[in-house]
Residue frames as a rotation matrix with the C-alpha (Angstrom) as fourth column:
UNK 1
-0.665 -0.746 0.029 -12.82
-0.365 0.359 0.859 -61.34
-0.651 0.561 -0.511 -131.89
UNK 2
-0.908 -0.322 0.270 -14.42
0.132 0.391 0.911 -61.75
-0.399 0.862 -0.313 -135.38
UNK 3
0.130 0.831 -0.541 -16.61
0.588 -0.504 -0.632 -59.45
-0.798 -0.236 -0.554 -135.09
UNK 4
-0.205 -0.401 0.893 -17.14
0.948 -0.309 0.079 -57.26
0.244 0.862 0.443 -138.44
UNK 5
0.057 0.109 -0.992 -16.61
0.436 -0.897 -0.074 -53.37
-0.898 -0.428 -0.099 -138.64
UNK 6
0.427 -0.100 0.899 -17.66
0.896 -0.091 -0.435 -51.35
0.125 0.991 0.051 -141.80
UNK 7
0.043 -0.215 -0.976 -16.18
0.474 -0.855 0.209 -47.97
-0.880 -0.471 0.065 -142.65
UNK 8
0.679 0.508 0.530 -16.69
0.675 -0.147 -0.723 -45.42
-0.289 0.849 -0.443 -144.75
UNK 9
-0.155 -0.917 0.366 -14.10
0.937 -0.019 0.349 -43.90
-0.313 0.397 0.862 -146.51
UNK 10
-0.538 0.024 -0.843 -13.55
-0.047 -0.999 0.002 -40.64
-0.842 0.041 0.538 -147.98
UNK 11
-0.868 0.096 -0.487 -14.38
-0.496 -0.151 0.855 -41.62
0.008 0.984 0.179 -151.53
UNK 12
0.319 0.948 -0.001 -18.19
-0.945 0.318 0.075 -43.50
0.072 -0.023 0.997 -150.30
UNK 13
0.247 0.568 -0.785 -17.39
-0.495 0.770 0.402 -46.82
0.833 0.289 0.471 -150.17
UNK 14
0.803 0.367 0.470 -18.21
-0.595 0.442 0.671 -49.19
0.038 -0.818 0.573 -147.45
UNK 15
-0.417 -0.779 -0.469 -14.92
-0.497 0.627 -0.599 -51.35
0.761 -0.017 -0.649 -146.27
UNK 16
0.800 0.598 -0.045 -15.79
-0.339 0.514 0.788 -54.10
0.494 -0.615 0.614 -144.18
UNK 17
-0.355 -0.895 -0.270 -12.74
-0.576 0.436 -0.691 -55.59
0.737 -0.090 -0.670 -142.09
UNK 18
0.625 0.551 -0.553 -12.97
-0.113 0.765 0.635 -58.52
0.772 -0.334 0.540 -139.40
UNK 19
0.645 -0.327 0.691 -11.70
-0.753 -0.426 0.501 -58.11
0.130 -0.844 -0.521 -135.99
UNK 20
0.557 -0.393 -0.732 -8.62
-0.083 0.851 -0.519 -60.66
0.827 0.350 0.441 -135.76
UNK 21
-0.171 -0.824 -0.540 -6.62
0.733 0.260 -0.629 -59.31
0.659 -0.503 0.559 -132.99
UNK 22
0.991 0.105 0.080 -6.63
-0.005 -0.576 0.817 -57.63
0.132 -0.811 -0.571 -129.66
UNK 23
0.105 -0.917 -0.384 -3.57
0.691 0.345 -0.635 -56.32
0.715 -0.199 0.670 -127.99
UNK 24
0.970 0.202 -0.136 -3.66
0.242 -0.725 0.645 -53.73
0.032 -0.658 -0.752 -124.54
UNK 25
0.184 -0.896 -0.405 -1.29
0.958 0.255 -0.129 -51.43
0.219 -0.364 0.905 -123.78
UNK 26
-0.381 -0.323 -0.867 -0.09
0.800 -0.585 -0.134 -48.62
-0.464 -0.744 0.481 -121.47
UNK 27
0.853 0.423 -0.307 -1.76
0.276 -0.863 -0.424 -45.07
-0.444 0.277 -0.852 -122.32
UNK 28
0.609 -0.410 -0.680 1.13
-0.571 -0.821 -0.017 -43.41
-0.551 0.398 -0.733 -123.04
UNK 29
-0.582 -0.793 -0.180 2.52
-0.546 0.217 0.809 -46.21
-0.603 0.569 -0.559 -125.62
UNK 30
0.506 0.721 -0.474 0.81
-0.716 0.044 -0.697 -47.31
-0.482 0.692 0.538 -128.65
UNK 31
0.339 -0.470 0.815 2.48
0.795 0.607 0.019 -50.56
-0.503 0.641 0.579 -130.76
UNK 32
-0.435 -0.801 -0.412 5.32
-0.149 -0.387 0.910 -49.46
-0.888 0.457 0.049 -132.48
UNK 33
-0.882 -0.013 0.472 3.80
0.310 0.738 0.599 -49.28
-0.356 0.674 -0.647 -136.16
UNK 34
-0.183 0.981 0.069 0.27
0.384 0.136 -0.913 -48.33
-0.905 -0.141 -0.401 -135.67
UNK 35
0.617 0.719 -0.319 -0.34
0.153 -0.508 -0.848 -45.96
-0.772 0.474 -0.423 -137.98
UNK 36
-0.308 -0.519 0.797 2.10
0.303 0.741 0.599 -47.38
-0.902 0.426 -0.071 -140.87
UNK 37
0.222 0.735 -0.641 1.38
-0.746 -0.296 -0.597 -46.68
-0.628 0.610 0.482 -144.34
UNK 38
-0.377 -0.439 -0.816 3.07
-0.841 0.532 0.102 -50.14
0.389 0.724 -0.569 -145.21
UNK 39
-0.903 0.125 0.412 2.60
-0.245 0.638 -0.730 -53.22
-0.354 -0.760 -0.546 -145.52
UNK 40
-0.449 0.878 0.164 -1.27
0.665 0.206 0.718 -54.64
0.597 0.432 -0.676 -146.14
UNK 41
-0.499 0.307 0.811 -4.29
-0.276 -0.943 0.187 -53.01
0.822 -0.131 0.555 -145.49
UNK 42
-0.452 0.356 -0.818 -5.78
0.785 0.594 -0.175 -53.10
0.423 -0.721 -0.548 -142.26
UNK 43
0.387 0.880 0.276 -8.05
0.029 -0.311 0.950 -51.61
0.922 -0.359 -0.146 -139.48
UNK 44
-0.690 -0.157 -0.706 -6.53
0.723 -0.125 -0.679 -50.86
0.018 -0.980 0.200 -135.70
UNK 45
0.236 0.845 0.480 -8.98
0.202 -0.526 0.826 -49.37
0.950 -0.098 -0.295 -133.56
UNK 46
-0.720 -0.672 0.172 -7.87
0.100 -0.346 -0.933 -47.28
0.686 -0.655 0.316 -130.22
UNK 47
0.242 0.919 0.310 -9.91
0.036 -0.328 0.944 -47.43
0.970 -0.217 -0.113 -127.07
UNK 48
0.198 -0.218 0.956 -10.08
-0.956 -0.258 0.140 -47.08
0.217 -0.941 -0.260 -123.46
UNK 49
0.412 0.242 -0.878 -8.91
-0.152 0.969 0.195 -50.34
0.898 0.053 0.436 -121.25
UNK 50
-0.456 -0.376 -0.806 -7.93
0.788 0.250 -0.563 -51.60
0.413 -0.892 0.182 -117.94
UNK 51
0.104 0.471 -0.876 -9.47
0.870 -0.469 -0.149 -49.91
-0.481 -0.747 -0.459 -114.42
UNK 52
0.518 0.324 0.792 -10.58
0.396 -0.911 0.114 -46.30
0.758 0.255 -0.600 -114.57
UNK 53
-0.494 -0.666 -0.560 -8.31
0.812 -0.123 -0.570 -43.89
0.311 -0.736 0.601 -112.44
UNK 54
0.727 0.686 0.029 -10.67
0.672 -0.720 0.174 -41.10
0.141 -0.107 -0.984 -110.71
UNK 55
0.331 -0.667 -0.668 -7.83
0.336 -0.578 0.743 -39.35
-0.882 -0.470 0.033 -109.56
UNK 56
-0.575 -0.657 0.487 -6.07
0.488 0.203 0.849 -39.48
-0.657 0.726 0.204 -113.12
UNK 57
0.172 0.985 0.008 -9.73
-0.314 0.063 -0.947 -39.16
-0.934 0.160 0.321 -115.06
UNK 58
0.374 0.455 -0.808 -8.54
-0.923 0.101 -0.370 -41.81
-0.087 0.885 0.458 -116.77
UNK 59
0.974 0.187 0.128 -8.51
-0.191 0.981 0.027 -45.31
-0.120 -0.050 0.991 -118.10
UNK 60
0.446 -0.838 0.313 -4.59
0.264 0.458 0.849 -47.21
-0.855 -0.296 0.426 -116.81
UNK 61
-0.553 -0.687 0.470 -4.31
0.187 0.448 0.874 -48.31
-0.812 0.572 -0.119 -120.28
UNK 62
0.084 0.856 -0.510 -5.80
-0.886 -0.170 -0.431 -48.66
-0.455 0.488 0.745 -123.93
UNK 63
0.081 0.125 0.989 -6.92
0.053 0.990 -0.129 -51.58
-0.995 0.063 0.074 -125.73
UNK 64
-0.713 -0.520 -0.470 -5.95
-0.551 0.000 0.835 -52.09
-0.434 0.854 -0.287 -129.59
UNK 65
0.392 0.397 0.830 -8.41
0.032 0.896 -0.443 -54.07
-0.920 0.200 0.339 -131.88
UNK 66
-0.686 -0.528 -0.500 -6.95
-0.546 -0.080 0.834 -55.17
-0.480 0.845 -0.234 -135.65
UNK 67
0.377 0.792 0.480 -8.98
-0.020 0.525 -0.851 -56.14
-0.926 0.311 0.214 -138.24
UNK 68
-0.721 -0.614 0.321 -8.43
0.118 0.347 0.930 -57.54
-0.683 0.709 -0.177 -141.87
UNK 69
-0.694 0.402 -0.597 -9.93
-0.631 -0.739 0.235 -56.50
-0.347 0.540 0.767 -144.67
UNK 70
-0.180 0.627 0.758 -13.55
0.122 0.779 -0.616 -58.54
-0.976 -0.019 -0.217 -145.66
UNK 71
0.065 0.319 0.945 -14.95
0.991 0.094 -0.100 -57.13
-0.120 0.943 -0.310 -148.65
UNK 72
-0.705 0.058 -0.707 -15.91
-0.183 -0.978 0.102 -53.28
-0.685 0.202 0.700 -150.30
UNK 73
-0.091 0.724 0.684 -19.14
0.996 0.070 0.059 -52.44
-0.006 0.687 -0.727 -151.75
UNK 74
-0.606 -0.097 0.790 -19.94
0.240 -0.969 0.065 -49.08
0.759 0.229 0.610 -153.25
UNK 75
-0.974 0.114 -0.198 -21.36
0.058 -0.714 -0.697 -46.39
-0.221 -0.690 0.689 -150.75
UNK 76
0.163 0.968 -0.189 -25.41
0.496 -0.246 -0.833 -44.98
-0.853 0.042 -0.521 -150.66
């Protein structure tokens, strides 16, 4: 949490957003929403989370992170 993440966009420039939220949940459901084109802009990042299943080869669950936009500076 409030950790910054930059990304680069298609058009070069650097977006910065600030991690604000966490939220886990079940592999095979994602928050209702995620990928939205309303609304502000934001940042959700998908990852592994909860135990590792060997049987399964793979992780229970995944972990959500949201971030809010910081700033934008222009690209290299």
């Amino acid at each position: 949490m409030g950790a910054t993440v930059e990304v680069t966009g298609a058009d070069g420039r650097i977006r910065a957003y600030r991690i604000t939220a966490c939220r886990g949940c079940r592999r095979q459901q994602l928050p209702a929403g995620l990928c939205s084109g309303h609304g502000p802009h934001r940042l959700a990042l998908v990852t592994c989370g909860g135990a590792y299943d060997e049987a399964a080869g793979a992780y229970e669950g995944n972990l959500v992170l949201y971030g809010t936009p910081v700033t934008a500076r222009p690209g290299p």
